[in-house]
Residue frames relative to the residue before (quaternion, step in Angstrom):
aa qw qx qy qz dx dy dz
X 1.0000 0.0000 0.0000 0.0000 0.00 0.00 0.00
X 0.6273 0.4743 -0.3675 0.4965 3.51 0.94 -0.91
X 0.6040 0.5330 -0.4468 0.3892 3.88 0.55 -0.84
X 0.5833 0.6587 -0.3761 0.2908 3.47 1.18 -1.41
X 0.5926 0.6743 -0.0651 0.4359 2.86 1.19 -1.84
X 0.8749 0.1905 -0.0856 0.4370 3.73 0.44 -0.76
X 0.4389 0.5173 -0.3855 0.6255 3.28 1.78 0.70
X 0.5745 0.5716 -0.3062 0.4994 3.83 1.46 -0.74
X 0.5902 0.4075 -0.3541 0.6001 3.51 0.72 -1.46
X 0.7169 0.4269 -0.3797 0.3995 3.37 -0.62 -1.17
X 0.7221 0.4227 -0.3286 0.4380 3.96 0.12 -0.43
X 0.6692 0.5557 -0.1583 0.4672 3.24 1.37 -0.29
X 0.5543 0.5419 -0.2923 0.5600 3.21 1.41 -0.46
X 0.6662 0.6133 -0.2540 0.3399 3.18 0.95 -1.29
X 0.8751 0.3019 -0.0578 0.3738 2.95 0.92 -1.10
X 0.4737 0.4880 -0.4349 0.5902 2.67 2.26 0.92
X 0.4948 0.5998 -0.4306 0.4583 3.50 1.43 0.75
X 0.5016 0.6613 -0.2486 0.4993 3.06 1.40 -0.79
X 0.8800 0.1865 -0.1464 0.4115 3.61 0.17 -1.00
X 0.6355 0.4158 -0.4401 0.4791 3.29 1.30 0.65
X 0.5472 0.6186 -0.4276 0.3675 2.94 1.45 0.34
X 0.6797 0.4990 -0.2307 0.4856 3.28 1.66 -1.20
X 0.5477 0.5032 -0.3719 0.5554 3.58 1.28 0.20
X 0.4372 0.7393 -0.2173 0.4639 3.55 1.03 0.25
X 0.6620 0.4951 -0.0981 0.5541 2.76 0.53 -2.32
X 0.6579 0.6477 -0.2293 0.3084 3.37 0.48 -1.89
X 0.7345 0.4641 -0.2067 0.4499 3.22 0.85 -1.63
X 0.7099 0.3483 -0.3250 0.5187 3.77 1.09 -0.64
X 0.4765 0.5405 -0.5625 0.4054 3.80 1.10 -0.03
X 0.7503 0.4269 -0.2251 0.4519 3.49 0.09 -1.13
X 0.5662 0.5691 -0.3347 0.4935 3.83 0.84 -0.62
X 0.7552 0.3158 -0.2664 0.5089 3.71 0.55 -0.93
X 0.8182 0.1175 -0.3632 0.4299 3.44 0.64 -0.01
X 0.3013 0.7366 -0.4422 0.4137 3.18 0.52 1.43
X 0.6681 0.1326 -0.2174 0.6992 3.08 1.73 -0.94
X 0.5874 0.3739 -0.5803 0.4224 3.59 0.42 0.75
X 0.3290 0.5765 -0.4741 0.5785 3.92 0.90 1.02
X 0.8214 0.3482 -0.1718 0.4177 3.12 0.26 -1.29
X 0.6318 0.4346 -0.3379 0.5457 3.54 1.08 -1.08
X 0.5275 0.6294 -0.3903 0.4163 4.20 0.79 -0.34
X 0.7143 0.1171 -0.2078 0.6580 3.76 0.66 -1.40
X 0.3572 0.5251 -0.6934 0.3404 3.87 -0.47 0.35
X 0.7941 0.4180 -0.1818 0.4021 3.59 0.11 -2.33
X 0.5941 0.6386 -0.3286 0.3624 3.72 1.21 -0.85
X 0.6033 0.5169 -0.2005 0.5732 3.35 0.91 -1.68
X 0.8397 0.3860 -0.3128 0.2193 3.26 0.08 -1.56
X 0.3062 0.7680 -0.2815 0.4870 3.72 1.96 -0.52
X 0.7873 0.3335 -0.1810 0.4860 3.16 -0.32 -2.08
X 0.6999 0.4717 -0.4141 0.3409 4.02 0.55 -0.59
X 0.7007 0.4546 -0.2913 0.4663 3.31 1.22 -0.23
X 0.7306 0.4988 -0.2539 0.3910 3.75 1.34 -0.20
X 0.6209 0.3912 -0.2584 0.6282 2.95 1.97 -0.43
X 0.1092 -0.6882 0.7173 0.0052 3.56 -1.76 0.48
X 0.3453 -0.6975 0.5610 0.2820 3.02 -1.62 0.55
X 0.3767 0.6827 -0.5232 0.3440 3.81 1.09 0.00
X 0.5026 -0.6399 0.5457 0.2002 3.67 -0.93 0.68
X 0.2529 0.7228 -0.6360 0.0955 3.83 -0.53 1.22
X 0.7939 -0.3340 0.2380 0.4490 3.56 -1.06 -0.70
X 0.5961 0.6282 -0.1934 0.4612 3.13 1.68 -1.21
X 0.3641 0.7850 -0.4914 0.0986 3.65 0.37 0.67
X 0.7325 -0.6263 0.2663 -0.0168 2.92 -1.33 1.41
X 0.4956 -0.2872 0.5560 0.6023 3.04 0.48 -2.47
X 0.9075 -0.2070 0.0813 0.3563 3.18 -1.15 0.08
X 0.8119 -0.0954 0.1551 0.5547 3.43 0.07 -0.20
X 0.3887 0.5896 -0.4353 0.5584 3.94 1.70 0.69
X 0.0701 -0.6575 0.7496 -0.0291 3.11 -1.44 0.97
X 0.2859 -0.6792 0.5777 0.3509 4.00 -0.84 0.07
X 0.3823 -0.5729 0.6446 0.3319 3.74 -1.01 0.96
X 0.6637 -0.5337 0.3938 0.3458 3.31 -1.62 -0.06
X 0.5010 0.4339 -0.4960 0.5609 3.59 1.56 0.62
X 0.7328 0.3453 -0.4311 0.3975 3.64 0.53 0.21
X 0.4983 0.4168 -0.5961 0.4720 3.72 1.11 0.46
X 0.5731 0.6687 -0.3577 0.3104 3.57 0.73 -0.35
X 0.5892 0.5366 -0.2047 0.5684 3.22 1.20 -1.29
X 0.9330 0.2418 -0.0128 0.2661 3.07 -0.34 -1.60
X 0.7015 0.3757 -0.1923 0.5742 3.72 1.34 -0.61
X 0.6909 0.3936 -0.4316 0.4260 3.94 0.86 0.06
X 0.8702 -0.0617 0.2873 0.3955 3.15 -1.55 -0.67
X 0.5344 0.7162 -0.1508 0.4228 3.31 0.92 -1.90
X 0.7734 0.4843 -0.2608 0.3151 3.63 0.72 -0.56
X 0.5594 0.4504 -0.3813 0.5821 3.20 1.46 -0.63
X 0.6616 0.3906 -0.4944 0.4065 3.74 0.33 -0.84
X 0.6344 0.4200 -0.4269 0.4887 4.24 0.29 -0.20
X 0.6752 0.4510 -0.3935 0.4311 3.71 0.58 -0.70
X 0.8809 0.0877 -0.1864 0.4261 3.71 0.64 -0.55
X 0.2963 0.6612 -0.5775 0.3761 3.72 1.22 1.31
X 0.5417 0.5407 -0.4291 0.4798 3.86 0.67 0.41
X 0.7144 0.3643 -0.3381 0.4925 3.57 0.84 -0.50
X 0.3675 0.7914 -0.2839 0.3975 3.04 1.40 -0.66
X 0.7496 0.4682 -0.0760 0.4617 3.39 0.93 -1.84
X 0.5276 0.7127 -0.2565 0.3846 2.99 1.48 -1.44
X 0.6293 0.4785 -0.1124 0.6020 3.44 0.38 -1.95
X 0.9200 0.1011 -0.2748 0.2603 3.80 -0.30 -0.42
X 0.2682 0.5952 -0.5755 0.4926 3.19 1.35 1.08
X 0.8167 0.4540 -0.1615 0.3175 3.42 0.31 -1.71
X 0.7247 0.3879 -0.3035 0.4819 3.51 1.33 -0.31
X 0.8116 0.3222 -0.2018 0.4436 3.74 1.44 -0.19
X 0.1569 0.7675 -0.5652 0.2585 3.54 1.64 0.26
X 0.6216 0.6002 -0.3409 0.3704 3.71 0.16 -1.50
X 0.6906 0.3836 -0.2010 0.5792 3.71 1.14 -1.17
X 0.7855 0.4542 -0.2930 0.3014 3.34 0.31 -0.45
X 0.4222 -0.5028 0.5913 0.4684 4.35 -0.80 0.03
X 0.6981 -0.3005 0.4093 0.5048 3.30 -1.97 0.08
X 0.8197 0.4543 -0.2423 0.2510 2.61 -0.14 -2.32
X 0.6696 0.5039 -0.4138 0.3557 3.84 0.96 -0.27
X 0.4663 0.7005 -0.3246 0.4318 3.43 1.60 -1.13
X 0.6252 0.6347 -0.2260 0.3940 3.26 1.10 -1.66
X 0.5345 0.5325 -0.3743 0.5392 3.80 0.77 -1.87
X 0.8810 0.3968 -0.2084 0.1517 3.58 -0.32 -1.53
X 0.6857 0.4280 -0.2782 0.5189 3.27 1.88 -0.33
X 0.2028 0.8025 -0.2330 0.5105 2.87 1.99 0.70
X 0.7087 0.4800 -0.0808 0.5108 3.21 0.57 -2.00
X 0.6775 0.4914 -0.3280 0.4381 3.28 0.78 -1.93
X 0.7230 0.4624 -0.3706 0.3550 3.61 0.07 -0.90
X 0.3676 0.7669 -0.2076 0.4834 3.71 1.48 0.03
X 0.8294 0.3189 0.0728 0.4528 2.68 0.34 -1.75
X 0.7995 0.3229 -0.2564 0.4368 2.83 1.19 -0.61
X 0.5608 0.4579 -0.5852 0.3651 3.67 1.29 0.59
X 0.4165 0.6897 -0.5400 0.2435 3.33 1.18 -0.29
X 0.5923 0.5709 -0.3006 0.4826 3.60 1.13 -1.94
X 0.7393 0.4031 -0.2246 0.4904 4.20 0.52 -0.69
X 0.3206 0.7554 -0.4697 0.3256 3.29 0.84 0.33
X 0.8959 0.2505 -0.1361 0.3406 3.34 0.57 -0.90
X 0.2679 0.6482 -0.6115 0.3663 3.00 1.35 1.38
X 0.4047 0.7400 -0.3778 0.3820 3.59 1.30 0.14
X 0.8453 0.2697 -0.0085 0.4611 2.98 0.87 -0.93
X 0.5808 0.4099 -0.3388 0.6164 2.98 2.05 0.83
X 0.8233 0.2416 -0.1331 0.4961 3.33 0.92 -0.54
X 0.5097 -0.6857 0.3729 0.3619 3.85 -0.90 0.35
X 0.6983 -0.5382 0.3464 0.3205 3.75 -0.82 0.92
X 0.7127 0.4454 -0.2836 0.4617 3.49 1.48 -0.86
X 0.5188 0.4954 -0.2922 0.6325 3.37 1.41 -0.75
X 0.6562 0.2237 -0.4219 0.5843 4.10 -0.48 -0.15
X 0.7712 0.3189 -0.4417 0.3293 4.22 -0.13 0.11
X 0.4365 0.5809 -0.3148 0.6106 3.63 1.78 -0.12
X 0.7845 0.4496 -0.2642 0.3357 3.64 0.25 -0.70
X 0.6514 0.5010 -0.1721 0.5432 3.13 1.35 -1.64
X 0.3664 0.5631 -0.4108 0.6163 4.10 1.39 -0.50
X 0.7870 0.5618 -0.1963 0.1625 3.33 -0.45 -0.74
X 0.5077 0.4740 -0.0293 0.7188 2.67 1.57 -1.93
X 0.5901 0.5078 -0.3774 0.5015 3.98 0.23 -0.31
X 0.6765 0.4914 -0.2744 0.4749 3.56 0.67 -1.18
X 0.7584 0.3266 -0.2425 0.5093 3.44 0.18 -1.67
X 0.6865 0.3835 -0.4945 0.3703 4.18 0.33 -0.46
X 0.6809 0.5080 -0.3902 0.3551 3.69 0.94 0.03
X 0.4934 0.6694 -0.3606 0.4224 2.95 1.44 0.22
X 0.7663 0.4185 -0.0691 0.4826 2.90 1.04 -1.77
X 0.2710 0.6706 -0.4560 0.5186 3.53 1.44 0.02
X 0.8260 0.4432 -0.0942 0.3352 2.73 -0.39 -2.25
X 0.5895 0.5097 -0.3405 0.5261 4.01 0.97 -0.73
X 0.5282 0.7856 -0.1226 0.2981 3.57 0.70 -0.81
X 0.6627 0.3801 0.0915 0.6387 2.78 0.49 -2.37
X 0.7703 0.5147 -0.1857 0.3276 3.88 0.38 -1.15
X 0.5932 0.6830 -0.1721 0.3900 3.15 0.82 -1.84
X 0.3210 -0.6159 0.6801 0.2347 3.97 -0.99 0.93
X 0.5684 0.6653 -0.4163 0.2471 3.91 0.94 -1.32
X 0.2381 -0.7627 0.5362 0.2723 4.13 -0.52 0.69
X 0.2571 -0.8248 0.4944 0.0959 3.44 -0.37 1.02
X 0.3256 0.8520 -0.3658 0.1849 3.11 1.30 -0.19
X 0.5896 0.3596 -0.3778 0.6167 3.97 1.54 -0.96
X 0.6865 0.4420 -0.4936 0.2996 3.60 -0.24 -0.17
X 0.2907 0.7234 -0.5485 0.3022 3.94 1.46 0.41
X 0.8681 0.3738 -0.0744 0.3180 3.15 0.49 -1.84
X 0.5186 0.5210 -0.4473 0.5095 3.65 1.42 -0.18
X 0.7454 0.4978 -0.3410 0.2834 3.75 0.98 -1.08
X 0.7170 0.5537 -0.1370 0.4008 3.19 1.63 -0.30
X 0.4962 0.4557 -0.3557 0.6478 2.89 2.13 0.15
X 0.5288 0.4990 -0.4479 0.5204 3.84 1.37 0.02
X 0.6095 0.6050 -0.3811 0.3426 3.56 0.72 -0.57
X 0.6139 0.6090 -0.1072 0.4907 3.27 1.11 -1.88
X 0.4951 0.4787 -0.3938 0.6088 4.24 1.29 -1.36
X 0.8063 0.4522 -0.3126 0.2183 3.18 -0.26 -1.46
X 0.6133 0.5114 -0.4515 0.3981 3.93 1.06 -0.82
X 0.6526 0.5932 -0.3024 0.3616 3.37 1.34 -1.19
X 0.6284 0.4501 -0.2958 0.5613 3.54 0.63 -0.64
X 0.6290 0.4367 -0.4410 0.4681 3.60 0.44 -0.24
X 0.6402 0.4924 -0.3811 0.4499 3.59 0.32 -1.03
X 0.6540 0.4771 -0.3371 0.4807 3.59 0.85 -1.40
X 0.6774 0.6612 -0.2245 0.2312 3.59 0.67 -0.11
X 0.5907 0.5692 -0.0654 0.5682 2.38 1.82 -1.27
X 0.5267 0.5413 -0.2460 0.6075 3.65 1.74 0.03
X 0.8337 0.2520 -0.2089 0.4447 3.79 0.48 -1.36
X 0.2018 -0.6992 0.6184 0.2964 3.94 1.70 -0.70
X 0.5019 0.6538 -0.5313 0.1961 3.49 -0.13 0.50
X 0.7280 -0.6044 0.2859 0.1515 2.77 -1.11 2.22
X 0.6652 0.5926 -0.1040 0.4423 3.63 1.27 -1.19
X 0.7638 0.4016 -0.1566 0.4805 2.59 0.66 -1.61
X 0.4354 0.5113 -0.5062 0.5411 4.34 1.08 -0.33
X 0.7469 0.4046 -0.4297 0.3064 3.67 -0.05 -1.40
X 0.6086 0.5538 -0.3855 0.4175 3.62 1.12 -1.08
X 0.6278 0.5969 -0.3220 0.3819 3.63 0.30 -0.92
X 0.7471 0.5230 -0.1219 0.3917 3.23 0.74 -1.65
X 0.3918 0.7704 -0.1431 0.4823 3.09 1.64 -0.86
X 0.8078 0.5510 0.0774 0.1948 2.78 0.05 -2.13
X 0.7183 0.2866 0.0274 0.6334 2.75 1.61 -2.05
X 0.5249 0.3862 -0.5881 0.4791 3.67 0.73 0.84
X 0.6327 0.4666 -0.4223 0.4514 3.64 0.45 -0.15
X 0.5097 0.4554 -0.5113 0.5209 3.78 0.81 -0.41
X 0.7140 0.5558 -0.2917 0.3100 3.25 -0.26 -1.73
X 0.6764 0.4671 -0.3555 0.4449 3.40 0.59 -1.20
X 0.6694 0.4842 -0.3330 0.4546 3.52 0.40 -1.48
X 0.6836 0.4795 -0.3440 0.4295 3.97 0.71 -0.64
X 0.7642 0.3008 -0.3323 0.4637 3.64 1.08 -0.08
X 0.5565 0.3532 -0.5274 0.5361 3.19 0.70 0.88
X 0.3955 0.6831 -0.3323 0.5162 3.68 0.74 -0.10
X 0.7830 0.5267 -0.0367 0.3288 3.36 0.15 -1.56
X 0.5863 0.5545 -0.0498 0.5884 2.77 1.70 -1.78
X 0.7043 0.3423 -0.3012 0.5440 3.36 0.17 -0.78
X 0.6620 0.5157 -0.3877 0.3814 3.82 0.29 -1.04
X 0.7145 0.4508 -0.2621 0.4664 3.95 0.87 -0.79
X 0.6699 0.4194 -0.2342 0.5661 3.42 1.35 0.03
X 0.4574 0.3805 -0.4644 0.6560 3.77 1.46 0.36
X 0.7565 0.3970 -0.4396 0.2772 3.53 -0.24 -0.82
X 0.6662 0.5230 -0.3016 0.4378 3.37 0.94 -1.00
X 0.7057 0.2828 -0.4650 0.4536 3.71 0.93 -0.01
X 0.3154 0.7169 -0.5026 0.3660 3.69 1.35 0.06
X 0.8164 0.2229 0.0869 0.5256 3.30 0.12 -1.82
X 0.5186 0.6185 -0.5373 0.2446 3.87 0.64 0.07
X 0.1632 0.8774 -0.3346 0.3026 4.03 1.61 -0.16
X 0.8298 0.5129 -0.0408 0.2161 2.07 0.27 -2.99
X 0.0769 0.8889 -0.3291 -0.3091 3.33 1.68 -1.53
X 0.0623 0.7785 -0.5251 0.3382 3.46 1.02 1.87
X 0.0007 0.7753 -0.6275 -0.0718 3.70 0.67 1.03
X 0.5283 0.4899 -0.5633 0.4045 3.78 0.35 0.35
X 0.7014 0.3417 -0.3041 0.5467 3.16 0.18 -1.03
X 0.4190 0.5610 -0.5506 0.4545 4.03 0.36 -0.45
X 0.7629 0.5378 -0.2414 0.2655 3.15 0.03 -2.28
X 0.5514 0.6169 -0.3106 0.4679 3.73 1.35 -1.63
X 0.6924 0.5736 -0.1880 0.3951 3.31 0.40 -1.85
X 0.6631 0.3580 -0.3639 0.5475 3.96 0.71 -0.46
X 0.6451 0.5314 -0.3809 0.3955 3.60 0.52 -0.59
X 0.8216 0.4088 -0.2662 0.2948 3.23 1.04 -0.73
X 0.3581 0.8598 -0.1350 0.3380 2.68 2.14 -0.05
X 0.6749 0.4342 0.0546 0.5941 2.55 1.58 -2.27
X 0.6688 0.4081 -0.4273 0.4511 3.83 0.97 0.05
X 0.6690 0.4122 -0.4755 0.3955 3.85 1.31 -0.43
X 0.6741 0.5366 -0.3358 0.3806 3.57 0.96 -0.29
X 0.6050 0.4536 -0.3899 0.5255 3.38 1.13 -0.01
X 0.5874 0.5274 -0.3649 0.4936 3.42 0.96 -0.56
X 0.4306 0.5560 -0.4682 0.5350 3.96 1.49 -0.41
X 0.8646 0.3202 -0.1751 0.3454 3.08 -0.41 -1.38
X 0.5906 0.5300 -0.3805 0.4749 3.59 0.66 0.20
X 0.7414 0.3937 -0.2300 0.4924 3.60 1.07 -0.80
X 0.5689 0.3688 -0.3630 0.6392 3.34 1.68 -0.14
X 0.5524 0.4727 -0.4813 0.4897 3.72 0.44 0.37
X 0.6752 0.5123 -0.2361 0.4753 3.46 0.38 -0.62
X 0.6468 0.5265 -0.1833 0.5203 3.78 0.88 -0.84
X 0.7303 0.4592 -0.0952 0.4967 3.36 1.22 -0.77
X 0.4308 0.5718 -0.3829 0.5838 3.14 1.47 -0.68
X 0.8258 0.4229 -0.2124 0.3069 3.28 -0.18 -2.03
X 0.6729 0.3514 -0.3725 0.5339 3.77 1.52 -0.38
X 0.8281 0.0954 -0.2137 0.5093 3.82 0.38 -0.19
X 0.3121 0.6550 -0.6188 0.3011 3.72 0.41 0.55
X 0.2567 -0.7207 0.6414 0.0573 3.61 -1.41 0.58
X 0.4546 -0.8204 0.3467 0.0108 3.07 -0.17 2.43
X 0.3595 -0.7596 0.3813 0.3852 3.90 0.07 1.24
């Protein structure tokens, strides 16, 4: 009876090790992309304040926006595709060299990406108004904490809804490109549409997936690989909430 007993405690500890561990994890999932949020609209804002002016030149904008001559730079040369697609860029070489890399370096680089990538988002500045991108991005804050929170919570295995959401992802690049050919007024609203319901369904997804693996492999007690495993966590869920920010913008943003 006593063995019973001390195979019980002892199973019990464990698995109060377990959930303060996975409440941990949690705290550094959401923590790292929290300040790669923050380190995103800092570089964005701080960009758009240097590319836009209110001095009247040729380069107008919107309302009372002109581009300084870092924002004909930015935005009207060459220079744009390399900023528009140096985030995937990052994307791919996080995901193909993590294995090579320490946390704390993985970290630096998903670091950078979030950088880089408010630079690349800068110029909703100069498409949308300042009150409308802080209404929207509020918003998106609400509904991903929801859908976080469903995720993380939920008994429901979400696991089959991986591969439909990622063949919605994959529709969705294709229909964009095809877009970007027909401009059709409809076909943005459809898209936009479209991709807040992916996105959403991917951050609860997401959520739930970073909280199986960690009890998959928490056993193992590889706090590197742990460490890797939050980072990568915190780049698919920020990538959520950015592509559902963006969708939302483009359906309720208010156009300067």
């Amino acid at each position: 009876m006593a063995e019973l007993n001390t195979i019980g405690t002892a199973a019990g500890a464990r698995a109060t090790q377990i959930d303060a561990g996975l409440r941990a994890h949690m705290n550094k999932v959401y923590g790292t992309m929290s300040v790669g949020m923050l380190l995103t609209a800092l570089a964005a804002w701080a960009i758009s304040g240097l590319a836009v002016t209110d001095i009247p030149n040729p380069y107008q904008v919107g309302t009372d926006k002109y581009l300084t001559d870092l924002g004909v730079t930015i935005y009207t040369s060459g220079l744009r595709w390399v900023i528009m697609f140096a985030p995937l860029a990052f994307v791919f070489g996080l995901s193909s060299m993590i294995n090579r890399m320490s946390a704390a370096t993985a970290q630096l680089v998903f670091y950078a990406f979030a950088a880089v990538m408010g630079l690349s988002l800068s110029s909703i500045f100069l498409v949308y108004t300042s009150t409308s991108i802080a209404q929207v991005f509020l918003i998106t804050s609400i509904a991903f904490a929801g859908l976080s929170l469903y995720g993380y919570t939920t008994k429901k295995d979400l696991s089959a809804m991986g591969t439909f959401l990622i063949m919605g992802v994959i529709g969705l690049i294709v229909a964009m490109v095809v877009n970007m050919f027909l401009q059709s007024d409809a076909m943005t609203f459809a898209i936009s549409a479209i991709g807040v319901l992916i996105f959403a369904g991917l951050t609860a997804y997401d959520t739930q997936k970073i909280k199986t693996t960690y009890l998959q492999m928490a056993h193992s007690g590889d706090q590197e690989w742990l460490g890797k495993a939050a980072i990568m966590g915190a780049l698919s869920l920020y990538l959520d909430f950015i592509n559902m920010f963006m969708f939302l913008l483009h359906l309720f943003g208010n156009r300067d």
